[in-house]
N, C-alpha and C positions, 0 to 999 in steps of 0.2 A: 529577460523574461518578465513578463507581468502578473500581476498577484491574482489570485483565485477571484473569480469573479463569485458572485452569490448562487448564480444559475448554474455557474461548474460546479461547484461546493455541492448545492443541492441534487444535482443528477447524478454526480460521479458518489457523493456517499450514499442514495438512495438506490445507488444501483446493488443488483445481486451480486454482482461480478464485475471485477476489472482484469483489464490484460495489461501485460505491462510488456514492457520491451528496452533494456541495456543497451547503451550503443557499445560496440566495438572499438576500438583503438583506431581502426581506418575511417571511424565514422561510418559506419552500417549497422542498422539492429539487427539484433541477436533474435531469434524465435520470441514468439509472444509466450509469456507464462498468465495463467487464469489462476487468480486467486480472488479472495474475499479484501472488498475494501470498507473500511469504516471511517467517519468523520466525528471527529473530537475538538466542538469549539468550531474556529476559521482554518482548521487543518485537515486534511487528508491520510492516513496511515494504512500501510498495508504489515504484515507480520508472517513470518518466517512458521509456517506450522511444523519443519523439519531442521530448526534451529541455524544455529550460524554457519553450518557447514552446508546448507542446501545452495547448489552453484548458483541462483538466480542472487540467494541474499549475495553472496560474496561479492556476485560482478556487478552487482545494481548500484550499491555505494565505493566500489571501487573507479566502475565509470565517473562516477558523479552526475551523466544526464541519461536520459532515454524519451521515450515513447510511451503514454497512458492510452486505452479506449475502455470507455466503459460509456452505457447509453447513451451512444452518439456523438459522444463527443468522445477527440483525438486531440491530445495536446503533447508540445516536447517538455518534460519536466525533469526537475534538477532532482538528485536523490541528497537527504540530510538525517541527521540522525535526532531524534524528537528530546525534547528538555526532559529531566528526568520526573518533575512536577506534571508532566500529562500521562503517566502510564495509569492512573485511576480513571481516568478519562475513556483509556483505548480499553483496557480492561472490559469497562461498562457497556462498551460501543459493543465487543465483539457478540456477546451472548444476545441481541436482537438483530442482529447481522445472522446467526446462528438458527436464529426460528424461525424465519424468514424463509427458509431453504424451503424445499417442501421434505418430509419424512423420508422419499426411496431416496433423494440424492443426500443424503445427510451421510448415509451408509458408504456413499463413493470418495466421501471428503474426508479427513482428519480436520479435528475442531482445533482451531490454531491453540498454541499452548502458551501458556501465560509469559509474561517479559522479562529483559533481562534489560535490553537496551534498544531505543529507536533510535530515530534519525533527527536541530534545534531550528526555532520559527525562523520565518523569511519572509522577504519582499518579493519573492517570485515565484513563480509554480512548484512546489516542494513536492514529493510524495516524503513521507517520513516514513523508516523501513525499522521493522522491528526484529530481532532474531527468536522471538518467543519463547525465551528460555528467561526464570529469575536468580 
């Protein structure tokens, strides 16, 4: 897989929203899940608002790969768990990720909850997954 380009970097953390998608064990994705993605630095993270037991965290780093879309862009991406030196990072990222929303949907989302553990840097398309718990 090859490394983030600058224009994915920039559209996929600029984006409102990304879907994500776990491959299966046969090799077939699993349902798209919509969550909040934020960029920390040359990396991408996404974070678990319903902690480590939420099925998507469990099977996303379990697989190890899946499926991103977020504005336009569609890539296969490997899942990893972020060094522990970037959680002030993802932290920071989340609350302007947050206002961004408009006001009635903010009501429909839970605000992801602070970290406990992501996913460490790469040479290839990473999402780094967090369980939002510290």
């Amino acid at each position: 897989m090859a490394a983030w380009t600058n224009e994915e970097l920039t559209r996929i953390g600029d984006a409102e929203e990304l879907q994500l998608a776990s491959k299966r064990s046969d090799g077939s994705l699993r349902p798209n899940v919509t969550m909040w993605v934020v960029r920390a630095g040359d990396d991408l993270y996404v974070r678990s608002a319903h902690g480590p037991s939420n099925p998507w965290y469990r099977r996303a780093p379990a697989s190890g790969v899946g499926r991103i879309r977020a504005d336009g862009v569609e890539l296969d991406v490997t899942f990893a768990s972020a060094a522990p030196d970037v959680h002030a990072g993802i932290d920071a990222a989340y609350p302007r990720e947050v206002r961004r929303v408009r006001p009635e949907d903010r009501r429909q989302r839970r605000r992801p909850k602070r970290r406990s553990s992501h996913h460490p840097p790469r040479t290839e398309r990473s999402m780094r997954t967090d369980d939002g718990h510290q």
